[in-house]
N, C-alpha and C positions, 0 to 999 in steps of 0.2 A: 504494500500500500504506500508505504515510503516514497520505495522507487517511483512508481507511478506519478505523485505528486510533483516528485521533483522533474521529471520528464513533463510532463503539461505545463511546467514552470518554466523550462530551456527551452519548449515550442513557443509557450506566450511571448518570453523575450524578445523570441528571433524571428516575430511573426511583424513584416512590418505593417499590417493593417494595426495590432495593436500598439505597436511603437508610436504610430504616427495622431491614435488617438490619446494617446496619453498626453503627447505633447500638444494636442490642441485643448487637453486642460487644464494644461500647466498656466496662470500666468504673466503675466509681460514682468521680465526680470526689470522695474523702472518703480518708480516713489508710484506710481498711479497703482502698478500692480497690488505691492501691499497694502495702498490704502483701500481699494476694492476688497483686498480680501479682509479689511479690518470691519469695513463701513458695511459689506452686505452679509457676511458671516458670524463675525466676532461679537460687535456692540451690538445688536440684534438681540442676541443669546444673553447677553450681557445684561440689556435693560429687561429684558422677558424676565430670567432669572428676578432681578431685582423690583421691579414693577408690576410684575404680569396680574399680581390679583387685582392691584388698585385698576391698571388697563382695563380688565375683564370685567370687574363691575361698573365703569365706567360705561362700558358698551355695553351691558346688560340694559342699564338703568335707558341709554337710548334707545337700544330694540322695544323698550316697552312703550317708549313714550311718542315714537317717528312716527308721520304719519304716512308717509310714501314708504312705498315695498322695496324698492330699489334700495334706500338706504337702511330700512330696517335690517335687508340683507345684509348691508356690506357691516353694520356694525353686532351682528349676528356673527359672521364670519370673523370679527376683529375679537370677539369676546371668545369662540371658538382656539384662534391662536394662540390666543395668552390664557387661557384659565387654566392649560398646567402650568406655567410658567416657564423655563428655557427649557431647550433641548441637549441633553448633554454629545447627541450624535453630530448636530449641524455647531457646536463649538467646539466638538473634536475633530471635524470635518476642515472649519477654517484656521483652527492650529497647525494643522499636518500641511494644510496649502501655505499655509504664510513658515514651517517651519522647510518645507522642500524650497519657497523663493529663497530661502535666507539660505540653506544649502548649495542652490546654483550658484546665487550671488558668490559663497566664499570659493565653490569649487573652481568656478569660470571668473575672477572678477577681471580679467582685463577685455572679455569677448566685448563687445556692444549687445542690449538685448534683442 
């Protein structure tokens, strides 16, 4: 069972269809990259974690009181997001992308991104 692993592991490598997607989700080794992966992964989780109940009744209290369906929805959908509060998957998601930039940056730092 081993072996086999590590064989599907030497094909994945050397397969360039998945070489070439990995690298398109890698992002741009540049100050925009990290901050993308700070601004839509990280602080996200971050405020969820720390806000998310007061968020969630927040939008509770406007689904009860909206009158239009459209926005009932979207703060139906806003209270849905936050009322467990963060995800610890999509903040160990944006650690591992901001901790691979910081990895290329040291590996490569003289390439251009």
């Amino acid at each position: 069972m081993k072996q086999r692993i590590k064989d599907a592991a030497k094909h994945a490598s050397n397969n360039p269809i998945i070489q070439k997607s990995a690298q398109s989700l890698k992002p741009s080794r540049s100050i925009w990259g990290a901050l993308g992966i700070i601004l839509f992964f990280i602080l996200p989780e971050i405020i969820a974690f720390i806000w998310g109940a007061e968020i969630a009744g927040w939008a509770h209290a406007h689904t009860v009181t909206e009158p239009t369906e459209i926005a009932r929805r979207t703060y139906w959908l806003l209270e849905k997001i936050f009322e467990d509060g963060g995800s610890w998957i999509n903040l160990t998601i944006g650690i591992a992308l901001l901790g691979w930039l910081a990895w290329d940056w040291i590996r490569l730092p003289d390439e251009n991104p």
